[in-house]
N, C-alpha and C positions, 0 to 999 in steps of 0.2 A: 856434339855440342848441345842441342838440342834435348836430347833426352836426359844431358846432365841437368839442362835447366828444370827439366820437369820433375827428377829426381827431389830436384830443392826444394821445388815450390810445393813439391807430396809432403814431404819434410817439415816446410813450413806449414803448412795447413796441417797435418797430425800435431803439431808444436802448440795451434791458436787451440783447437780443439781440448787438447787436454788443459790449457791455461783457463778455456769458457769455462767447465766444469761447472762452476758453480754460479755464471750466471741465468740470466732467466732467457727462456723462449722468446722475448721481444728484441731483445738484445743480438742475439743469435739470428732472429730474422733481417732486423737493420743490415747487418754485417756481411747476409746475404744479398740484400739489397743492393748494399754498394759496391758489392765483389763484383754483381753482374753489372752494376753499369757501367763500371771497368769494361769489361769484355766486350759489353756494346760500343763501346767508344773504339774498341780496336779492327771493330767490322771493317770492309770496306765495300761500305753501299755501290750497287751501278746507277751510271749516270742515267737520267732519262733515255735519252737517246741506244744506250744498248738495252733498256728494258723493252722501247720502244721495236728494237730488232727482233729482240729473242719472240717477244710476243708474236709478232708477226710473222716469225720462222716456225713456232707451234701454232700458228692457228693453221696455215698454208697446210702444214704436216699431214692435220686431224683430218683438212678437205681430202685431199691425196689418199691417205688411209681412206677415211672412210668410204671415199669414190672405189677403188680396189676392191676393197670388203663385200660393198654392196653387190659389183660385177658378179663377184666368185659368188656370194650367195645366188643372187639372179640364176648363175649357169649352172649347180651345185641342184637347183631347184628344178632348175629345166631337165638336167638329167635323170633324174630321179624319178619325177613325173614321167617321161618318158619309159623309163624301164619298169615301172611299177604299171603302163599302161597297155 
């Protein structure tokens, strides 16, 4: 059902397209203009509160990584020093 819809809307939009032909580039852009705030209107933003999460679940993350990272280098260096010494 879906991809009929989008069949349409290809459909329609090849349809505007050959009809613009003869208008001009600002017209064309207006048109794009209002297509897209269409589309922005169909978003659906998250609320604070799950930005407020996720943020908080990738900052946590980065610490985690990066504390891990830093170990294996530390021991990765220690090794190395050692068999080169």
């Amino acid at each position: 059902m879906a991809q009929k819809t989008q069949r349409e809307a290809e459909k329609s939009t090849a349809l505007k397209v050959d009809e613009r032909k003869g208008e001009s580039k600002l017209a064309e852009f207006r048109d794009y203009l209002g297509e897209s705030r269409a589309e922005l209107r169909k978003v659906v933003w998250p609320t604070r509160k799950e930005v407020r999460t996720t943020c908080v679940a990738v900052l946590i993350l980065v610490f985690v990584m990066s504390l891990f990272l830093g170990l294996v280098d530390f021991g990765l260096s220690r090794l190395v020093a050692f068999i080169l010494s």
